[in-house]
C-alpha positions in Angstrom: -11.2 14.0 -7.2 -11.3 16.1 -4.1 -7.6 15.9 -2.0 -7.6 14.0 1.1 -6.8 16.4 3.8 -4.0 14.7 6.0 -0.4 15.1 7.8 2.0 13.5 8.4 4.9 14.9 11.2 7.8 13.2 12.4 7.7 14.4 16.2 7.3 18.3 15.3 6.3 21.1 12.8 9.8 21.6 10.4 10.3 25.0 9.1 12.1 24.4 5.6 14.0 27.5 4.6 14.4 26.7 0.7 12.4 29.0 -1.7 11.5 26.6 -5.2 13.1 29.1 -7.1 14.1 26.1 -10.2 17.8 26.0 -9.1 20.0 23.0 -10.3 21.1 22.2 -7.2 18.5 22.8 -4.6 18.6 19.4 -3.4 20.7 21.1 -0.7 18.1 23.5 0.1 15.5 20.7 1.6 16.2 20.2 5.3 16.5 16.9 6.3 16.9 14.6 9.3 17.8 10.7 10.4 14.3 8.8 9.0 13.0 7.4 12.1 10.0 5.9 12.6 8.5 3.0 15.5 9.5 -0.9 15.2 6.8 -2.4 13.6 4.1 -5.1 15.1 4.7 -9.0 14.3 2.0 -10.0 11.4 3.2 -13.7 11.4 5.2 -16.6 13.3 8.3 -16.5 14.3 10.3 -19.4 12.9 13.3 -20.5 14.2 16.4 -22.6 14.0 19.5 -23.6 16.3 22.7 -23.0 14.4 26.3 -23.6 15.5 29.8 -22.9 14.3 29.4 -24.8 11.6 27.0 -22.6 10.5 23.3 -23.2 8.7 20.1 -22.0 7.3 16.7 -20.6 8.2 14.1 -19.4 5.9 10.4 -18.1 6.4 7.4 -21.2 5.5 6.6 -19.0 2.1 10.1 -18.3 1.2 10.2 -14.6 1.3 12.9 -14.3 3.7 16.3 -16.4 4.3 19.2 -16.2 6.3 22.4 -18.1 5.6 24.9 -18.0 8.8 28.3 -18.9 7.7 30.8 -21.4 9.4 32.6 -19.4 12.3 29.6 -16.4 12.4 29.0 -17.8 16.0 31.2 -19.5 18.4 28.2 -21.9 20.4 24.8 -23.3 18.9 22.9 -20.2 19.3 18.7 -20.1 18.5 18.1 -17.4 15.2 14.6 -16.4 14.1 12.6 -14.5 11.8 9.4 -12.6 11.8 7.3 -10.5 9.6 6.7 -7.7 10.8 4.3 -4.4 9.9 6.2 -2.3 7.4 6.9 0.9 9.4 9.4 2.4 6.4 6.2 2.3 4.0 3.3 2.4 5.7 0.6 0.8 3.1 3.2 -1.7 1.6 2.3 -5.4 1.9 3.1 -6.4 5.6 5.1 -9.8 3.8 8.2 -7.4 2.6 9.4 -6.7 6.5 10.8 -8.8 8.8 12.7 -9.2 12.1 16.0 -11.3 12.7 16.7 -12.8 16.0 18.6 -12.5 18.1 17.7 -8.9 17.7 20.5 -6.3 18.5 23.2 -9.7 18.1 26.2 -8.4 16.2 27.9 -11.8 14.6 31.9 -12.5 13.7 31.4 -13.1 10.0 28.4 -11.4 7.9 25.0 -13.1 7.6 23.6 -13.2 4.3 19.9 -12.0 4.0 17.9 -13.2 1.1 14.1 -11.2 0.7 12.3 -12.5 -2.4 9.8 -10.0 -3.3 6.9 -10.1 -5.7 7.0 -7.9 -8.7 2.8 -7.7 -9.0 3.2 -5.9 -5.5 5.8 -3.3 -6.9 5.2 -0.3 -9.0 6.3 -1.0 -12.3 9.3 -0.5 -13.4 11.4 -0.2 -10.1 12.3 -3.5 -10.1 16.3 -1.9 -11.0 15.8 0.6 -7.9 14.9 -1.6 -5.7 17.2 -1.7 -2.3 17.0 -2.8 1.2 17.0 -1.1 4.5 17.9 -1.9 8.2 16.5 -0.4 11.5 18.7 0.0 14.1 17.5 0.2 17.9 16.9 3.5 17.5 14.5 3.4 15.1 16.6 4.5 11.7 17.0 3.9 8.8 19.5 2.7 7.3 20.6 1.4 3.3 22.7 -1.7 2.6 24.5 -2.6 -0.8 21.8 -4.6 -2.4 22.0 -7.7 -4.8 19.3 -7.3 -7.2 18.9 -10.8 -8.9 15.6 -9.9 -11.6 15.3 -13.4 -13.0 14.6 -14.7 -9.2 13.2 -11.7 -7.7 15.7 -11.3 -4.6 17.3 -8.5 -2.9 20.2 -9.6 -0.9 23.0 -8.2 1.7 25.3 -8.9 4.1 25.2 -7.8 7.7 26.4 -9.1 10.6 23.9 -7.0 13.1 20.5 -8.5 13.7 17.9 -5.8 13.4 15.0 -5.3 11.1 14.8 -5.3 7.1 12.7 -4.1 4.5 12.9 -2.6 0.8 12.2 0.5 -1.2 12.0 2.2 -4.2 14.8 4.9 -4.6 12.2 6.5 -6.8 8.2 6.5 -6.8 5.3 7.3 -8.5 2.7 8.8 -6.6 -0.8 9.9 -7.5 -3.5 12.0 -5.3 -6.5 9.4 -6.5 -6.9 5.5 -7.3 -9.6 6.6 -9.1 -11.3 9.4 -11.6 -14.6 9.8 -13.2 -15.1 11.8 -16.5 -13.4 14.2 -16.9 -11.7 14.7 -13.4 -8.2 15.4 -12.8 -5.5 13.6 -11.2 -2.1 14.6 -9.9 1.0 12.9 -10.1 4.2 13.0 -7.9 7.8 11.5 -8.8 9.2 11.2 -5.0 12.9 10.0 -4.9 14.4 8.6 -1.3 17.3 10.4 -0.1 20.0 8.4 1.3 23.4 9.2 2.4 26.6 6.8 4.0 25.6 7.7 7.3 21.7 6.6 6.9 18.3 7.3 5.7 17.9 11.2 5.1 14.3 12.6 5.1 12.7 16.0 5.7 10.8 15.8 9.2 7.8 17.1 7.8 7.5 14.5 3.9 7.5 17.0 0.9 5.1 14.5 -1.1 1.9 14.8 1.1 0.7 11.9 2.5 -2.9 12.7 0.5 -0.5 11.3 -2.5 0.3 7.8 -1.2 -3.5 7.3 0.2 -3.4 9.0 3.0 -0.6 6.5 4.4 2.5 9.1 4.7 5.5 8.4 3.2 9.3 10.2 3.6 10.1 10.7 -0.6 11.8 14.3 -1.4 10.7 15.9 -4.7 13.0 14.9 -7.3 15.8 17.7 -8.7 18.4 18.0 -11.1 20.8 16.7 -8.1 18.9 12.7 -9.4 17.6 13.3 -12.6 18.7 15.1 -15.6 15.2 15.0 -17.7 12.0 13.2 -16.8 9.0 12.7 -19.6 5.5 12.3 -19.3 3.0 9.8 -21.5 -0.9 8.0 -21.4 0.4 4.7 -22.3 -2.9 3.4 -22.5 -6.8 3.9 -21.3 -7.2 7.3 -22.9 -7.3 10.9 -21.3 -4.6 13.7 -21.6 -1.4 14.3 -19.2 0.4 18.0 -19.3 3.9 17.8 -17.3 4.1 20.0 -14.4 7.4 21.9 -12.9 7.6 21.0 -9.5 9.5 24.1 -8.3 12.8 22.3 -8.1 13.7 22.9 -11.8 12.2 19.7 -13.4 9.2 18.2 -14.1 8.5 16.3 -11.5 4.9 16.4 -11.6 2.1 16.3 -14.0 -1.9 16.8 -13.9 -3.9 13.5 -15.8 -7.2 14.6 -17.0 -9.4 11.3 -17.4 -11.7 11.2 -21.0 -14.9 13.5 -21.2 -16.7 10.2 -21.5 -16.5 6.6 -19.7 -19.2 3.8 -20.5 -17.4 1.3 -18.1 -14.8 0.7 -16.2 -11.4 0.5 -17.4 -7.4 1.0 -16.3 -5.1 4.0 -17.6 -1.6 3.6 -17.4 0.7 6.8 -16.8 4.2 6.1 -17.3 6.9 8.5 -16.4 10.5 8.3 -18.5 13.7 9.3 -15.9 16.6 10.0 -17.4 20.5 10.7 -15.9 19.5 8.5 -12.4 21.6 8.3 -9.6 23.3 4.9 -9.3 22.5 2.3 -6.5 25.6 0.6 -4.4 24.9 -2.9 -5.9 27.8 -5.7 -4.8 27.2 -8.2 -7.8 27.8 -5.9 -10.5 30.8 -4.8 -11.7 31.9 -1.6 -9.8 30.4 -1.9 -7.3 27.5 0.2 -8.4 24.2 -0.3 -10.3 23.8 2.2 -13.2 20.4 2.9 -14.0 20.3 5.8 -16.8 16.8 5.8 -17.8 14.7 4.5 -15.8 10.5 4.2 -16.9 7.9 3.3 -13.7 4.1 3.2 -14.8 0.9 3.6 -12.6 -2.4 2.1 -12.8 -5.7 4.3 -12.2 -9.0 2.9 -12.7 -11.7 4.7 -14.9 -15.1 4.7 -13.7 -18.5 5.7 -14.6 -20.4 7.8 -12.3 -21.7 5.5 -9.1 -19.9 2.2 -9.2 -19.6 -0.3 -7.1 -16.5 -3.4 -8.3 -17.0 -6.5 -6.5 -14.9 -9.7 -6.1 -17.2 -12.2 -4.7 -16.2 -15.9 -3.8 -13.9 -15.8 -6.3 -15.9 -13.6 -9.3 -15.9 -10.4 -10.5 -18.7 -7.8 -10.4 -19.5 -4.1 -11.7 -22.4 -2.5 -10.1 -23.9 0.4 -11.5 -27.9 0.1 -11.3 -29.6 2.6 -8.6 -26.3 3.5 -7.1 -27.0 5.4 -4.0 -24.9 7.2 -1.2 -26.5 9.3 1.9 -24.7 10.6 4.8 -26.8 12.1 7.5 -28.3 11.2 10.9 -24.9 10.0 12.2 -24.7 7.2 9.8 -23.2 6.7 6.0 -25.2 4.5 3.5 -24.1 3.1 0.1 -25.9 0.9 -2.3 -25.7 -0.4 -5.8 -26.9 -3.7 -7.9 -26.8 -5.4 -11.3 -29.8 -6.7 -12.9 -28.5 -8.5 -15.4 -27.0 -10.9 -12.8 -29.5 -10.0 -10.3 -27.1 -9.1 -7.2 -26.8 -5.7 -5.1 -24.5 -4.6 -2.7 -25.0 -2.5 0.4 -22.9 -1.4 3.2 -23.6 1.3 6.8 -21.5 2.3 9.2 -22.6 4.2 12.3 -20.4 7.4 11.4 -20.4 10.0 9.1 -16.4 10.6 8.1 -13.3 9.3 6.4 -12.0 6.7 8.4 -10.9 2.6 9.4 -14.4 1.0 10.9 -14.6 -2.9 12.0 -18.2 -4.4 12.3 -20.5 -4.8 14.9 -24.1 -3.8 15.7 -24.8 -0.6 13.9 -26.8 2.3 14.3 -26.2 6.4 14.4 -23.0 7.5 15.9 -21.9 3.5 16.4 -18.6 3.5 14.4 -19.7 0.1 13.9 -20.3 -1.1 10.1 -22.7 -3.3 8.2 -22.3 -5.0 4.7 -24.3 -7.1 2.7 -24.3 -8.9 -0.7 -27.8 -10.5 -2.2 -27.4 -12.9 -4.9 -29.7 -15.3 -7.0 -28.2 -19.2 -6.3 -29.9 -22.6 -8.5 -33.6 -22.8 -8.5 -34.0 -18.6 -8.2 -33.8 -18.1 -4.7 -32.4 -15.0 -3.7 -29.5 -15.2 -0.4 -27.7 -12.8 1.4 -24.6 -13.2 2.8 -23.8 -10.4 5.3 -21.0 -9.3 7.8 -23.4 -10.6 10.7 -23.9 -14.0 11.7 -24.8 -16.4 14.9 -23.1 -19.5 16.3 -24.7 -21.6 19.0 -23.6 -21.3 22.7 -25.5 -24.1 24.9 -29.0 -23.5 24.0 -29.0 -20.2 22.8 -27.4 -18.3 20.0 -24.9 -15.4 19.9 -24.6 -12.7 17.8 -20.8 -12.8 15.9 -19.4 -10.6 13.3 -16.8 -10.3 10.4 -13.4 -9.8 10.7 -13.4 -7.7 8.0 -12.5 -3.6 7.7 -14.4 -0.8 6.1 -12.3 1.9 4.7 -14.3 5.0 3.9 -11.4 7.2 1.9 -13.7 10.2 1.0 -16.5 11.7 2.0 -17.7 15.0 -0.3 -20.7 16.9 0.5 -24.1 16.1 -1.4 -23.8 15.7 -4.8 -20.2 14.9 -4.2 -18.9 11.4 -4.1 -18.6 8.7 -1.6 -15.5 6.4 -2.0 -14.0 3.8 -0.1 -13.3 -0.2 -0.2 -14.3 -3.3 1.9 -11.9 -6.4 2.7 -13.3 -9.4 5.0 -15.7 -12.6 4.9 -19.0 -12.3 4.5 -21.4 -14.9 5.9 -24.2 -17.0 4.5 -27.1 -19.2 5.7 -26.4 -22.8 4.9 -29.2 -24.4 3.2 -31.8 -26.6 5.1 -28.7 -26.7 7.8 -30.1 -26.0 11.5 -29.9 -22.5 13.1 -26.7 -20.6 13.4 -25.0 -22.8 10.2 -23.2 -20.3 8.1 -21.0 -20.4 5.3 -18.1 -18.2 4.9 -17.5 -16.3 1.5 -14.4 -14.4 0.8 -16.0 -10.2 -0.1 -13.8 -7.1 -1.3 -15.2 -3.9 -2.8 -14.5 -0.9 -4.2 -17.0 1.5 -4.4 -17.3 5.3 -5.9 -20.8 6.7 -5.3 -22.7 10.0 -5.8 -24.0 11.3 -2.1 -27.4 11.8 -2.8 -28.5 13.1 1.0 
């Protein structure tokens, strides 16, 4: 599938004077800087507790984050909070694996112990072992702790005694160019590894794997070397296609190129797996020594398969595949896709005032607008056909006025004609009650993923 064209910088343009010449030790030859990157926005309530010197706890209402202040940590009853907050580390992540501790900038007498639970189906897998957390300081770095990993509960915890904000990250990851491939299109793959060092958080200003690998979001992962890992493998564990391993100039192979089966009938999930061997080990207080030792370490990656012109639909709680008349225009200002299923009698269609890659929220469309439309069409009981769509009314006095969806389009890529349209939709979509009065609507929950040839 065609690259997305995007860059990341840190502030400024970095020069890096190493030639990937396959030396041993050329970790040394990647310059690097203090990771620093902007607090992130609150995505949730604050909750908070007073707690004295005899010490207490505070956790978030869905358990993902809790403090435990010790006996003695303060001298007077003082007021402690936390908040979720957008995950500026890894922009992309799930916003619920960041949060802020109040009193922010505090520094306490005894360490606080932090507790984040996170949820392995939101991980890549196989980093559970390499998982470890980070603090921001006020100036915006990063910083590692020592990390607890506890696998059968799913919690990373540390001890700090400075108030600040936390999140977690995979020492290595797997990175691919594409969520996506149709017959016989290739995808790339990039092992990234996060360099970190006693006095903080070591990145390159400019991030060697391109943000086009980690959807366009950016990311701050060096290309592994020898300096991490000894040996790293390559294998299709499952949904067909071939994988070659790739040097990626640093003296290991680090890379590889997938190329998905000459043939897909429908839709279906490859797995690429990549094998690490000789890893570096993780500072890890509740083992013994100190450190965790990883040795090999294995981390898969899901792609999806699909058939030329798709459309993948979860609506009010079902699943659909789309793939009758699939349609995709782009011209006049405006960007058009469009799909259905006979067999269940439904079709899909979406347009957005604008004619390029980009975030658009909904509104009244039309040429140039930025402003996007989307719109299901289903058979309910008795054979009537309703659409539920991203526009609806509510009544104001005696009159109604026009309201839309919450919801985001994402247009990811954009080819020429006879290229493909891609992209996904998240929000509710809205639905005419039945013999309910004007303006009575019914919200229904709509994502969508959608791959489609651009016809015009």
């Amino acid at each position: 599938m065609r690259k997305m064209l995007s860059t990341l910088l840190f502030g400024a343009i970095l020069i890096v004077s190493c030639s990937k010449n396959n030396k041993a030790d050329d970790k040394d030859d990647i310059a690097t800087q203090p990771m620093i990157t902007p607090h992130g926005a609150a995505t949730g309530p604050l909750v908070s507790a007073s707690i004295g010197a005899q010490g207490g706890q505070l956790a978030t209402a869905d358990g993902r984050m809790k403090i435990i202040v010790p006996a003695g940590a303060v001298t007077t009853a003082q007021n402690f909070g936390i908040q979720p907050v957008e995950s500026t580390f890894r922009p992309g992540k799930p916003t619920n694996r960041s949060f802020r501790l109040y009193p922010e900038g505090t520094t306490l007498s005894k360490p606080v112990t932090v507790v984040i639970q996170y949820d392995p189906a939101e991980i890549t897998k196989g980093v559970e072992d390499i998982l470890q957390v980070a603090t921001q300081d006020a100036t915006g770095t990063w910083k590692p702790l020592p990390t607890a990993l506890d696998k059968a509960a799913h919690t990373l915890t540390v001890q700090t005694t400075h108030f600040s904000d936390f999140d977690f990250y995979d020492q290595f990851e797997l990175f691919s160019n594409e969520v996506a491939a149709l017959a016989g299109e290739k995808v790339m793959f990039k092992i990234g590894y996060q360099n970190a060092t006693d006095d903080g958080m070591l990145a390159p200003l400019v991030p060697y794997i391109d943000p086009e690998f980690d959807n366009g979001k950016g990311n701050a992962y060096l290309p592994i070397t020898r300096s991490q890992v000894t040996a790293v493998s390559w294998r299709v564990v499952d949904g067909g296609g071939t994988i070659v391993a790739k040097n990626n100039g640093y003296g290991i192979d680090g890379d590889a190129q997938y190329q998905a089966p000459a043939k897909i009938e429908s839709p279906k999930e490859v797995i690429i797996e990549a094998t690490l061997d000789g890893n570096v080990p993780i500072p890890d207080p509740s083992v013994p020594g100190g450190m965790r030792k990883l040795g090999r370490l294995i981390i898969q990656k899901t792609i999806t398969l699909v058939p030329e012109s798709s459309v993948f639909l979860t609506f009010d709680g079902k699943e659909y595949w789309l793939n009758d008349g699939a349609y995709g225009a782009a011209e006049n200002g405006q960007t058009s896709v469009g799909s259905s299923n006979g067999n269940v009698n439904m079709s899909f269609s979406l347009n957005v005032g604008a004619i390029s890659t980009g975030g658009y929220s909904c509104g009244k469309t039309g040429p140039g607008s930025g402003k996007a439309f989307i719109a299901v069409s289903y058979d309910v009981s008795g054979g009537n056909t309703v659409v539920a769509a991203t526009n609806y009314c509510v009544m104001e006095g005696s009159g109604s006025v026009p309201k839309y969806s919450g919801g985001t389009l994402n247009i990811t890529r954009l080819g020429p004609v006879g290229g493909m349209i891609e992209g996904t939709w998240s929000g509710p979509v809205y639905v005419q009650k039945p013999n309910a009065g004007e303006c009575q609507y019914e919200a229904k929950n709509l994502t969508a993923r959608f791959y489609v040839k651009r016809l015009q």
